[in-house]
N, C-alpha and C positions, 0 to 999 in steps of 0.2 A: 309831264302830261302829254306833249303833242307825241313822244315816244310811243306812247300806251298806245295810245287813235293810229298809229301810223301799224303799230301790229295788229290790231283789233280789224283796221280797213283791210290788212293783206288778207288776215285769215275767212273775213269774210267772202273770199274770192274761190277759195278754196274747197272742194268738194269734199277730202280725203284732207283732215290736220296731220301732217308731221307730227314726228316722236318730239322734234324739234322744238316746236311746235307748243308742244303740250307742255313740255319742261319753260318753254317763257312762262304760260298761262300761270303755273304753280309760283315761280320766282315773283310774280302778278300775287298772287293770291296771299303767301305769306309776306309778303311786305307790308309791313301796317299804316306805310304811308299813301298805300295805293285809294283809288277815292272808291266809294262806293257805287258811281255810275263806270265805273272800270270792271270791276267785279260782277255788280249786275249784267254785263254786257257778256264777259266772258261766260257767264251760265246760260245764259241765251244762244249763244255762241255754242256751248256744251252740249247742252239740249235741245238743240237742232239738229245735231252729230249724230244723235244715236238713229241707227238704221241696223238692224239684222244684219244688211250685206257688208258693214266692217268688218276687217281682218282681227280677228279675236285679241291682238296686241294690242291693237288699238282702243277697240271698245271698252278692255279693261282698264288702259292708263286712264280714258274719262270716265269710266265709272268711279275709279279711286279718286281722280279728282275733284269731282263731283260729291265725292266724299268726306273728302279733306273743307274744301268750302261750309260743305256743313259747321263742319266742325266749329270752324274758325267766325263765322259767321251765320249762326242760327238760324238771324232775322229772314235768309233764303230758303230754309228746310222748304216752307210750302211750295215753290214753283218748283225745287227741284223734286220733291218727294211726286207731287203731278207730273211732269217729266216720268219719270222714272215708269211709276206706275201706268202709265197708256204704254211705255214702251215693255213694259216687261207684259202685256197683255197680245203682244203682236205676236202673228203665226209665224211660224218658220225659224222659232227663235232657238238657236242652240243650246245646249244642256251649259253647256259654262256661260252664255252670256246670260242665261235667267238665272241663273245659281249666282252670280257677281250682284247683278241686280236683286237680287234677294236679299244678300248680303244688306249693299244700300239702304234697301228698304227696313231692313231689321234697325240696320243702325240707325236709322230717322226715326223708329220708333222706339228703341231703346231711351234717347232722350227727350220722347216728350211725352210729359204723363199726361196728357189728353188725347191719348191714343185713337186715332180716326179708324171705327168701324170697320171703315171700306178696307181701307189696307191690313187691317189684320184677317179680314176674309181673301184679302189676295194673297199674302204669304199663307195660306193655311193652301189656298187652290196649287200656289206654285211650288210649296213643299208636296202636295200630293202627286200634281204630276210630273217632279221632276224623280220620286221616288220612284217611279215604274222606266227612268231613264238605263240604257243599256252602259253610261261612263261612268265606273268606279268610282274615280277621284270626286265626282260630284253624289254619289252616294256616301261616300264616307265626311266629305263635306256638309252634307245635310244632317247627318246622323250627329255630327258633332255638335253643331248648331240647333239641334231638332226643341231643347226646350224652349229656345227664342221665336218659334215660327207660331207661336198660338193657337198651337192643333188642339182639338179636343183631346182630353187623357182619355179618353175610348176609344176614339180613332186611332189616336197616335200610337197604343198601347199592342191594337188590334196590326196596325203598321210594323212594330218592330217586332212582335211574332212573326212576322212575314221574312222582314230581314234580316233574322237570325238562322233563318233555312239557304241565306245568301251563298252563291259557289264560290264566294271567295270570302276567305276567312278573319280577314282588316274588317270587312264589314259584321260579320256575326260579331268579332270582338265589340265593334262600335255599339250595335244593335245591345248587347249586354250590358255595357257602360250606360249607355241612357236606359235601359231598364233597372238597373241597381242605382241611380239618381232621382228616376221617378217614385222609385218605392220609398224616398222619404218624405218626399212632398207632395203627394197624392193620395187623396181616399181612393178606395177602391170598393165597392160595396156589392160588386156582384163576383159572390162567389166562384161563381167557373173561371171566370177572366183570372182571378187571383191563382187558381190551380193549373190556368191553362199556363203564366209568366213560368211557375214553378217545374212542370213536366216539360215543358220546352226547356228549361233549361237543367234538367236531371238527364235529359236526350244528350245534349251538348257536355255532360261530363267527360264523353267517350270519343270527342272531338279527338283528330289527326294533330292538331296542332296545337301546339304549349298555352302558348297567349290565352287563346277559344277557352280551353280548359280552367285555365285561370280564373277569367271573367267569369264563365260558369258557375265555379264554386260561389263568387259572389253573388249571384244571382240566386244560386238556391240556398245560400243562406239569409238574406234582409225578405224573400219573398215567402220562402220557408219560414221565419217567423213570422210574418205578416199573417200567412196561412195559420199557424198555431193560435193565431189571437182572435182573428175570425171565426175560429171555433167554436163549437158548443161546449161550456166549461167539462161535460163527459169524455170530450174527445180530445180535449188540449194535449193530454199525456201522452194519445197515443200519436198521434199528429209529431209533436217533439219530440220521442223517442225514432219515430221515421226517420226525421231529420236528420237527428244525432246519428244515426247509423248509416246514411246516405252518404254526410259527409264526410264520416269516418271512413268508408270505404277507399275513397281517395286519398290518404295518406302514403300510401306507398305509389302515390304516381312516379312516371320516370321522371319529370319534370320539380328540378329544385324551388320551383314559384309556387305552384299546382301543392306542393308540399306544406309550404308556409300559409300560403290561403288557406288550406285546409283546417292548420291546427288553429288560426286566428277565428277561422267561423266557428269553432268548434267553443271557444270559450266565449262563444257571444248566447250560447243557446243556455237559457235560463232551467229548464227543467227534464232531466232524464232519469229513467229507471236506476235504480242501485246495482241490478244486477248485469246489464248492459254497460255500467261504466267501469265496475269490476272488471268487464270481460275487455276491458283495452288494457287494464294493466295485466295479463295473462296471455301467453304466447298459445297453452294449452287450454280450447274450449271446457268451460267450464260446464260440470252435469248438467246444472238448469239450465243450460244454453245450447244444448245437442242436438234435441229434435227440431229447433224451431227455425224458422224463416222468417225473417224482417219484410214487412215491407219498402219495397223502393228498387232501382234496378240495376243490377249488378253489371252488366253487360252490355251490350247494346243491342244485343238480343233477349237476353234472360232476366227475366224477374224474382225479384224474393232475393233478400241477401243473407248468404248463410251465416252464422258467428264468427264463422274463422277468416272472413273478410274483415272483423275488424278486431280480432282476438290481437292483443296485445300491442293493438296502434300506438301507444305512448312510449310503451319501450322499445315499439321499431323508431318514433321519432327522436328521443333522448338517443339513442344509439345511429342515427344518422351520419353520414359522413361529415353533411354542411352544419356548420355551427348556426347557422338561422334558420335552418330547421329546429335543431334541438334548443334551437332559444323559444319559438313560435309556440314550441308543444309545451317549455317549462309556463311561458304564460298563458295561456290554454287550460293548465293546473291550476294557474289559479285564480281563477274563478269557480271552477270545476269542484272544488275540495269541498264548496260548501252545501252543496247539495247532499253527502251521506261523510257522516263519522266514520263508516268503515275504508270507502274510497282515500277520504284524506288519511287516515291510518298506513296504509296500504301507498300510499303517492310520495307519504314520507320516506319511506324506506329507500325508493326509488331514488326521490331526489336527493337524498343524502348522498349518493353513488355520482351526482350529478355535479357535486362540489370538488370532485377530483377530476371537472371538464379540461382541460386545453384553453379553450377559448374563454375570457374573462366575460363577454358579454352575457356566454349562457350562464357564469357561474354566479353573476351577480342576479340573472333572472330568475335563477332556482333559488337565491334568499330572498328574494322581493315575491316570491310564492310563497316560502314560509312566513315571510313577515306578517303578508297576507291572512295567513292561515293563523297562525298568533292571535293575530290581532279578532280573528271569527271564534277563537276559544278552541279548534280543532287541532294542535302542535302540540301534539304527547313524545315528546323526546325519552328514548330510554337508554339504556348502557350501551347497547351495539350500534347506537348510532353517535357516538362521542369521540369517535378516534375520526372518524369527517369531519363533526363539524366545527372540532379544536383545531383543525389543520387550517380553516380558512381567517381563524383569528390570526395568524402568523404568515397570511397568505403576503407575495410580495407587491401585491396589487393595495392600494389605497383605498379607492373603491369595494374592494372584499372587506379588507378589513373592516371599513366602517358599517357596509351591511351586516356583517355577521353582528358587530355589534349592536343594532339596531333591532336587529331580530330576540338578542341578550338579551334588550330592556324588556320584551313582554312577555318572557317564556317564566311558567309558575312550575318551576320545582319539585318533586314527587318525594325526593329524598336527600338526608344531608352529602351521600358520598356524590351524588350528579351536582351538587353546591360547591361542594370543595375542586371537583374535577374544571369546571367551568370557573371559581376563581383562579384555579392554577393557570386555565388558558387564557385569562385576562393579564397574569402578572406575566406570563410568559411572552404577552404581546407586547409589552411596555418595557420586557428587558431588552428583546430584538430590536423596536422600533418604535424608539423614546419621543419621538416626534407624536407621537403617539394618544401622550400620558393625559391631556383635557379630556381629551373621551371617554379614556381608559378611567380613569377616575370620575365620573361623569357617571358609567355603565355601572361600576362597582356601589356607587351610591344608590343608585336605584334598586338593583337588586339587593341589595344590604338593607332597603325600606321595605323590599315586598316579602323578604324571608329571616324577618327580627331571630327570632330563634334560632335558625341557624348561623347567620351571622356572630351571637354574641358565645355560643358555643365555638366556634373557628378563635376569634379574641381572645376564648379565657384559656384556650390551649396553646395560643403563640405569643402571649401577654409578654413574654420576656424579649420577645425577636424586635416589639414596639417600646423599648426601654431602654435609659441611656446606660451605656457599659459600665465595668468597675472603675475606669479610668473616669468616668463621668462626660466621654463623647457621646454624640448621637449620631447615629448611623443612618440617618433618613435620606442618606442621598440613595440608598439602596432601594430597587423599584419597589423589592418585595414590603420594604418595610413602610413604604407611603401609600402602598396599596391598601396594607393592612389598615394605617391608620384611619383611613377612608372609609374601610369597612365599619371600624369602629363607631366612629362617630357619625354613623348613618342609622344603626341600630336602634336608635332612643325613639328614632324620628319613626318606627314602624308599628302598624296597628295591633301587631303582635307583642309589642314591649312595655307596655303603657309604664311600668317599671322596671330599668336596666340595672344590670347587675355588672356592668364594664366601670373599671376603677376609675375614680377622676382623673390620677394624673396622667391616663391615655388623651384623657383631652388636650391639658396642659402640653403634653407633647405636640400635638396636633397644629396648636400654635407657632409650634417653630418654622412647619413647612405652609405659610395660610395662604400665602401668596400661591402656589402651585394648586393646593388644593380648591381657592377659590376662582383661579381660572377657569378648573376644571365645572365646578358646580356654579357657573356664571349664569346658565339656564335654567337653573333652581332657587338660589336664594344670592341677594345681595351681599357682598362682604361682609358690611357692617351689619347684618345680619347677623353670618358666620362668624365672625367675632366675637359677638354678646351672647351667640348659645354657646359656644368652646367654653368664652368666660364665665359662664352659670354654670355647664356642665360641672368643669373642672373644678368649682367650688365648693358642690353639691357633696354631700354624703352619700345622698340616694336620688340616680340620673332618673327625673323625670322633665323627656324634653316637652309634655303637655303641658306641665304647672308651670317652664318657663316662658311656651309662649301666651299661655294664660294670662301670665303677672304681667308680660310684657302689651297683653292687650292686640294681641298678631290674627289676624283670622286663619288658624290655620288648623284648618278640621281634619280630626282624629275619627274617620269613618274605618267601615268596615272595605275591605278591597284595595285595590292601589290606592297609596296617597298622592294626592295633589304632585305637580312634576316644578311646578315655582311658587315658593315662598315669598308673593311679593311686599308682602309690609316693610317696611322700615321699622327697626325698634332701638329703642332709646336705651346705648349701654352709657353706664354712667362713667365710666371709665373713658371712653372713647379714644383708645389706644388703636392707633394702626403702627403696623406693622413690615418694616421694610429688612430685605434680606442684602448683607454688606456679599465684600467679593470672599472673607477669610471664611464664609459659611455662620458666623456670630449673626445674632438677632439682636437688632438695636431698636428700641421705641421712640416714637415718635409722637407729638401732642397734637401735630399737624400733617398736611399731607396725603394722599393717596397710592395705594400698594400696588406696587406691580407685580408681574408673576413670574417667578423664577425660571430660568430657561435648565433645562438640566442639561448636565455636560453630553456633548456629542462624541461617542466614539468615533473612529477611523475608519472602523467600516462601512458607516453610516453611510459614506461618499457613495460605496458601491451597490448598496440599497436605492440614494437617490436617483440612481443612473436608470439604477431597472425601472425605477416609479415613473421617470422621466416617458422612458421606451414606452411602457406600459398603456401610460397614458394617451401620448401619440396614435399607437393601435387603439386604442377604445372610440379615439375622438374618432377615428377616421373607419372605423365600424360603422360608428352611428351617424355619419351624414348620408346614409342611403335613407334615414327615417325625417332627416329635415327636406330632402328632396320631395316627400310626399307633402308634406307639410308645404312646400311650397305652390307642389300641384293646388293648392286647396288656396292657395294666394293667404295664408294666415303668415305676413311678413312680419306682423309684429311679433312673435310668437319666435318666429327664426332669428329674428334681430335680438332678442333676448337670448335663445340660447347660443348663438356661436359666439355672443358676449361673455355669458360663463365661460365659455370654453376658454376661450382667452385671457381671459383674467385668470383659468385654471394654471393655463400656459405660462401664464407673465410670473407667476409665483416662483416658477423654476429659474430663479434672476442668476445664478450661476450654477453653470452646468459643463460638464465634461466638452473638451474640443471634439471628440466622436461624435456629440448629439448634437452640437451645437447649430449647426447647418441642418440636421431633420428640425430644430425646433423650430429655425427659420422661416423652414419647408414647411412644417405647419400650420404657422401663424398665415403665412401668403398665400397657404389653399383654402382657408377660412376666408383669408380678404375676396378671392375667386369664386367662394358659393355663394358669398352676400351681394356681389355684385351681379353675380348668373341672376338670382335668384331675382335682383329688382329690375333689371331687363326680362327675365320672362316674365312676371307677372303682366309688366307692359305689351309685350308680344303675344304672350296663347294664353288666352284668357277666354273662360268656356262663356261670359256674358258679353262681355266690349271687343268689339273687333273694329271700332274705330280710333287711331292711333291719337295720342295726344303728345303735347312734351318734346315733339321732336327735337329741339338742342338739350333737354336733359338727355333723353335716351342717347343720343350723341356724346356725350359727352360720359356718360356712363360704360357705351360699349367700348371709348377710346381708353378708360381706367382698364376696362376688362382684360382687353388688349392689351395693354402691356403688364399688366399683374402676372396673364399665364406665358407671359413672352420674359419676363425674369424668373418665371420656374422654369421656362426649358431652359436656359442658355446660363443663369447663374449656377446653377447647382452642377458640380460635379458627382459620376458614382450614382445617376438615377441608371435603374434597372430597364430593360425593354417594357417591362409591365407597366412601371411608371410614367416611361414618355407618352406611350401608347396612348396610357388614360391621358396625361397633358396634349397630344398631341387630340385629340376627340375632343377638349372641351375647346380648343384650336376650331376647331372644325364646326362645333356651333357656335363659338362668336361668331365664325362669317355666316351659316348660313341665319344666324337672326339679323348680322347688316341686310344682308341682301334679301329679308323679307320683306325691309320697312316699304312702306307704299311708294317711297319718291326714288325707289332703288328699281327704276328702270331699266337702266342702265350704267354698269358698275363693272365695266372691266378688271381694272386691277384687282378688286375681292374675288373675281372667278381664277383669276391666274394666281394667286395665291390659294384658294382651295385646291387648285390642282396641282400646288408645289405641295402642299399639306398631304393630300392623299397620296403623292407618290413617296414622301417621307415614310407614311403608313405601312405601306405595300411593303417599301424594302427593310422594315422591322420586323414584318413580318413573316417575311421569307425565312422558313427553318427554322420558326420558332411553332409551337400548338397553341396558342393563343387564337382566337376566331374573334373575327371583326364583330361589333355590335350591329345591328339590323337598321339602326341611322346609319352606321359606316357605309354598311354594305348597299341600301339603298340610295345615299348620295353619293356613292363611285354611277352605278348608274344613269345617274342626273345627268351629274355631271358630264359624262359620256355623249349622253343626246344632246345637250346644250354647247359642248366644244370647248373650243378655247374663248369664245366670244369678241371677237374682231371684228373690222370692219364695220362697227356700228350695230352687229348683231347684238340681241336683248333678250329676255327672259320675261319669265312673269314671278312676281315675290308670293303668289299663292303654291308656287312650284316645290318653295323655297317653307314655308308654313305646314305644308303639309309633311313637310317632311321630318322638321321639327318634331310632332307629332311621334314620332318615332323614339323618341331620343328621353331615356331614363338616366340620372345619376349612378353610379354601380359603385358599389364599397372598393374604396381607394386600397390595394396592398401594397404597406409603403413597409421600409425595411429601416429604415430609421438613421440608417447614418452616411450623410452626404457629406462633402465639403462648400462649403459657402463662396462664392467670390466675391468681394467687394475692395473698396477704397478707402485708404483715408486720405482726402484734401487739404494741406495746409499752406495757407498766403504769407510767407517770413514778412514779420515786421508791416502788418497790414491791419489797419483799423479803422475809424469811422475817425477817429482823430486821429488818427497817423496816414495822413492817403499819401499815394504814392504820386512822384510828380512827373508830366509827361508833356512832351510840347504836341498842340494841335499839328495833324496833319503829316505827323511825325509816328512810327513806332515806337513801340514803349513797349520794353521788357518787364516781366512779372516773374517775380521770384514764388519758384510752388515746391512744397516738398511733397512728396508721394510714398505711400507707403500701400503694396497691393498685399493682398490675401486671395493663395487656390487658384495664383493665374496659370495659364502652359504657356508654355514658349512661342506656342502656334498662335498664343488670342493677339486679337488686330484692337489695341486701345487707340482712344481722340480724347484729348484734350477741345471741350467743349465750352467756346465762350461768347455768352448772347447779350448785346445792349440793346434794348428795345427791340424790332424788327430784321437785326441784322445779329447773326451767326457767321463765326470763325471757328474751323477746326485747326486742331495743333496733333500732328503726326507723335503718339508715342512709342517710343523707342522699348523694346522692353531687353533688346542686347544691350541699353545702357545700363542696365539696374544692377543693385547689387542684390547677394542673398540665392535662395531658391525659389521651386516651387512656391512653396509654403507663404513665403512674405518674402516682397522683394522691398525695396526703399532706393529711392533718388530725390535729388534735388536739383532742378533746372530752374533757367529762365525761360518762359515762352514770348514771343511775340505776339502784342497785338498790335494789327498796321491800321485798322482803319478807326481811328480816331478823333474823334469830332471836333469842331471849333467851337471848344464851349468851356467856360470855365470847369467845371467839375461832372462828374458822370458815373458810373457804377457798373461794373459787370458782375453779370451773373454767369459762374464758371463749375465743371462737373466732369467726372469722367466716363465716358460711355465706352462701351464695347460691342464691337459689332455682333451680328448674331453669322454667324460666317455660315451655320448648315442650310438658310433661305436661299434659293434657288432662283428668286426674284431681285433684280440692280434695282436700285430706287431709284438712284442717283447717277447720272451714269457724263452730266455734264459738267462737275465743279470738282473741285480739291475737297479732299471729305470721302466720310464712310461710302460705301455703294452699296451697302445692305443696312437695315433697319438695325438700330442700337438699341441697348440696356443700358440704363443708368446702374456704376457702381458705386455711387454716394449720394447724399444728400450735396445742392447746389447751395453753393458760398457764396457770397458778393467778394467783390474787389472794389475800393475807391481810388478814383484818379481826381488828385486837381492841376490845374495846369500851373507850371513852371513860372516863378515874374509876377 
């Protein structure tokens, strides 16, 4: 306490607080033992401070602190928020110190929902006049923040019409973002305003710069239908057909975003002419489309869009070079398809062509279009499109296969030969890729219900292939013949069969394989289900599967159209035999018990199938976290947390896998651990509503995880690509710049001299390669540039550092898949919780380790790392001791440990690290020990010691 009062009396002597200064007040503030007449003194203290003529460092370290207080202590909001407010009303005030104070004041209003009048009319006064301010960085700061300031949506609306004609072009993007956010939570009721958002930004389609153009298409897509709703229901059509052609016109921008945007607005737009969406899948203008002229503006001059601006848009975007283009436009289709039967006719042919992609993500977009369309009753499959879409049933993607199959289950049949053609590609998928066969049986039973007829027609022509030989074996290990039997006994069950003509003893066989088959139909009907119709079938003279579940009392309606997809009654067989399958292939009964399901034998090649599935998959997962990145913008972390958990558990299934992948699957799972951790650090950091920080030891303690997640992807992995570090070294690059935004990051030397070890790593990766830095790179080399090296007590401001942030998108990871992994294995000879090792106090004591490393070079610099509470010993590793290669070396030493306590008994915790030898930065530069920051190559082990006597 007399400490507090002995700073409190200095600083009140003082004109000008020190940086100094300001850092007690804080170390003051979060200590929660400090009193509350401490605290109150220091805001008195604070808010006496503020005068216009501070040096803008300063004024911001207390307005942040001033902030933080808040936080931390509510019950001050009112003196400081009055504070603030007289002070942010003073003349002569600079565009950054009223924009900081703005800030404050948002944030004091942000959490109190008894929001004070007055201050919501002064942030609406200090957002307007800091809006006519000539400093950038405070216009795009306002524009960001613009729905927090409580501006009227007329004003505000009428506002960012203005700042979308801005000379620089961060701002028109900005001014568009907040106009494509207002249009979801704002009425708008006077027309013109709605047309005036829309032609301003039809203006802006013809924008010099990518981004602008971007933002644009979103703008005149959410305001362009806003516009079509507001119509008079006479003009809707043609209003949407405007639309439609406006934004179709932009599809062939030079810009691969401007591309994507386009095809994604394009399937947001609910209603267009037939003839107009015709004319996108046709390169040559169609007759009805010759003479005429669109409205809306082609140019940036010229008005009227002719048809051959957007004659055959879908097949320039399918035909694109970037596969998220041609993924953008397959989803775009489908939505698209259900507006005209001839368009979806016509889209199909297309997308058939589309299954023969490269790229898995569009091929799996183009069946989740058809499934789509399936599922709308528009999917008329004919002959000339079967030789596609039998290809993706044997695709060697996981993912293909099971869409195609999925799309199988709702496609209705025209004729028996496209029946037979489509089961031949189901049994040809389960000969290839037997892992396969729950599905594959699964899809055949379904379609076996929705096409009885031809179903038992296939049956009574292959009846012999489903029969045991003259020898009296049965051949059902054969894919085609358990396919068949599937088929079979799917038959009965079809609204078409109401009596089947399939022999009993196809049932009886049936029996043999039930275990497999009921795997397969586990989402249909219960075992013991499937048992007691097999059993009744097979009894039966004449298969009627309606009078068995009749008798048996099952509710299972026999309607017109698909049947039901699960059987779920339970029925009473009086038999109640299960079924279990021995190792010699023989079927033994059982009175008790539950069946399990037969695994069929794995070929040889099977291994080199997994490898590709493995690869495959890798690529897919790291395609699509450019789409949880948004999802992150949008702070929906639960939603993220869920899926890169699939993903994971996708990954962890691959529990043995080739030494080649083994190190990418590694590298996969650890850039998963690096997006979830990005991801809950930013939401903490740039967030479009809270910009007052909370959690400061979680987020610490979070960035410190982060920190070494992407510091064991660069340094453990060998065989990354320049592409690859590039991207690692970038997400490098905003860990530090989100440390050094936090508010109490003042002053942070060492994170600025490792940004600038980081960017110079960048530079010389980049040298001679065509790779171009991202527009965060490129604008914090800049920063960083004006800011220096920061010595001598020189500082920064963390809004320097935020705003730059801003910048900074996730980009699809291109990873190649096969690294080598480094790691350890640690082991303690003859060391246990009851066997400890015995050592006299005060004395060293040798520790028996055996070592065995993996993917080291000769060059890596290892430590033997061992910590007892507060105190750390390194042990120099030798690695000219070792035996072996590269590959895996192995030793066995004793290490020393000298410093040893006077204590009966004690524990180390020991690990082996590796330095990161390319950092350019000594940590350490005065002990025995690494000089550069380490990797852990294991998990840490204890050791027990009891003393000796």
């Amino acid at each position: 306490m007399a400490m507090e009062h002995q700073i409190l009396a200095k600083c009140e002597s003082n004109s000008l607080l020190p940086l100094q200064t300001l850092s007690l007040f804080r170390s003051l503030t979060i200590n929660p033992s400090t009193s509350e007449s401490t605290i109150s003194a220091v805001v008195q203290i604070l808010t006496a401070s503020l005068r216009p003529s501070l040096p803008s460092l300063h004024l911001g370290a207390i307005l942040r602190l001033l902030s933080e207080i808040h936080s931390r202590r509510p019950h001050l909001s009112p003196l400081i928020s009055a504070a603030v407010r007289s002070f942010s009303l003073l003349p002569n005030l600079s565009p950054r110190a009223a924009a900081e104070s703005l800030s404050l004041l948002l944030s004091l209003t942000d959490h109190n929902e008894n929001q004070n009048p007055e201050i919501s009319g002064i942030t609406e006064s200090l957002f307007l006049s800091l809006a006519f301010r000539p400093n950038v960085s405070t216009r795009h700061w306002l524009l960001r923040n613009a729905d927090r300031c409580g501006v009227r949506p007329s004003l505000l609306l009428t506002v960012l019409l203005g700042f979308s004609k801005d000379p620089y072009p961060l701002i028109r993007k900005a001014a568009l973002d907040v106009l494509v956010a207002l249009c979801r939570y704002i009425v708008v009721e006077d027309r013109d305003m709605i047309e005036g958002c829309y032609f301003r930004a039809v203006e802006l389609l013809f924008d010099m710069e990518d981004y602008v153009r971007c933002s644009a298409v979103c703008v005149v897509s959410c305001w362009g239908q806003y516009l079509v709703e507001s119509s008079q229901h006479g003009s809707k059509q043609g209003w949407s057909d405007t639309l439609f052609v406006q934004v179709c016109s932009m599809v062939r921008d030079m810009s691969v975003e401007v591309r994507v945007e386009s095809f994604y607005a394009l399937g947001k737009i609910r209603m267009v002419s037939e003839d107009i969406l015709l004319q996108t899948l046709s390169k040559k203008v169609l007759p009805i489309n010759k003479e005429k002229r669109f409205p809306g503006q082609f140019t940036a001059k010229q008005f009227g869009i002719p048809a051959s601006a957007f004659s055959g848009a879908f097949i320039h975007g399918l035909e694109d070079e970037f596969h998220e283009v041609r993924r953008s436009a397959c989803s775009s289709l489908r939505t698209l398809t259900i507006l005209s039967a001839d368009f979806a006719g016509e889209a199909l042919n297309i997308l058939m062509d589309v299954l023969n992609d490269g790229a898995i993500a569009v091929r799996l977009q183009a069946l989740e279009t058809m499934h789509h369309m399936g599922k709308s009753g528009l999917l008329r499959v004919l002959d000339v499109h079967m030789h596609m879409f039998l290809g993706t049933l044997v695709d060697s993607s996981t993912l293909i296969r099971s869409a195609a199959r999925e799309v199988l289950r709702i496609i209705k049949l025209p004729n028996m030969a496209l029946f037979r053609l489509f089961l031949d590609g189901l049994i040809e998928n389960l000969e290839i890729y037997p892992q396969d066969e729950a599905d594959v049986f699964s899809v055949i039973f379904k379609i076996g219900r929705t096409h009885g007829n031809f179903a038992v027609s296939i049956i009574q022509d292959v009846s012999l292939e489903v029969e045991p030989s003259f020898e009296g074996k049965l051949g059902f290990d054969s894919a085609r013949s358990a396919a068949l039997l599937v088929l079979a006994i799917s038959a009965p069950l079809s609204h078409e069969q109401r009596i089947c003509s399939i022999p009993p003893r196809i049932f009886s066989n049936a029996v043999v394989i039930l275990g497999r088959i009921s795997h397969g139909l586990a989402d249909i009907m219960k075992q013991d289900t499937l048992l007691a119709y097999l059993s009744h079938c097979s009894r039966s003279t004449v298969v009627s599967a309606s009078e068995f579940f009749k008798r048996e009392e099952a509710s299972f309606p026999m309607v017109e159209g698909d049947p039901p997809d699960y059987i779920g009654t339970e029925l009473t067989n009086p038999v109640k035999m299960h079924l279990q399958e021995r190792s010699d292939g023989a079927t033994e009964i059982h009175s008790q018990g539950s069946l399990e399901p037969s695994n069929a034998a794995t070929p040889e090649h099977y291994q080199l199938e997994v490898l590709d599935e493995v690869k495959n998959c890798m690529k897919l997962i790291f395609a699509k976290v450019e789409d949880i990145w948004a999802l992150i913008g949008f702070r929906c972390m639960d939603e993220v947390l869920r899926t890169l958990r699939s993903w994971k558990e996708e990954l962890a299934s691959f529990s043995t896998v080739s030494p080649k992948y083994a190190g990418g699957l590694a590298f996969t799972l650890q850039y998963l651990r690096a997006v979830k951790l990005l991801g809950k650090v930013w939401v903490h950091f740039i967030s479009e509503r809270k910009h007052c920080f909370h959690g400061t030891g979680e987020l610490g303690l979070l960035l410190g995880k982060l920190d070494r997640t992407l510091r064991d992807m660069r340094f453990r992995y060998t065989g990354l690509s320049i592409h690859e570090e590039l991207h690692i070294l970038e997400l490098i690059l905003v860990t530090y710049a989100l440390r050094l935004s936090k508010i109490e990051s003042i002053y942070d030397p060492f994170t600025i001299q490792k940004l600038h070890s980081t960017i110079s790593r960048v530079e010389l990766l980049q040298e001679g390669s065509f790779i171009e830095p991202s527009t965060f790179v490129i604008e914090l080399k800049k920063s960083l540039h004006e800011i220096g090296p920061c010595r001598d007590g020189a500082s920064y401001s963390p809004f320097l550092f935020q705003n730059l942030l801003e910048l900074f998108s996730l980009k699809q990871f291109v990873f190649c898949g096969e690294l080598g992994y480094i790691e350890a294995e640690l082991e303690v000879r003859g060391n246990d919780l009851e066997q400890p090792l015995p050592f006299v106090p005060g004395l060293p004591v040798g520790i028996p380790f055996s070592i065995t490393l993996y993917n080291t070079s000769s060059e890596s610099r290892l430590w033997l790392r061992m910590t007892m509470e507060d105190s750390t010993q390194f042990v120099y590793v030798d690695l000219s001791q070792f035996g072996g290669c590269d590959k895996v070396r192995e030793l066995a030493f004793d290490a020393p440990f000298y410093n040893t306590p006077k204590i009966n008994f004690f524990a180390l915790k020991v690990c082996i690290a590796m330095e990161c030898l390319s950092e350019e930065l000594h940590l350490h530069k005065d002990r025995r020990g690494p000089k550069y920051e380490t990797a852990n190559l294991c998990k840490e082990k204890e050791v027990y010691l009891l003393k000796e006597g």
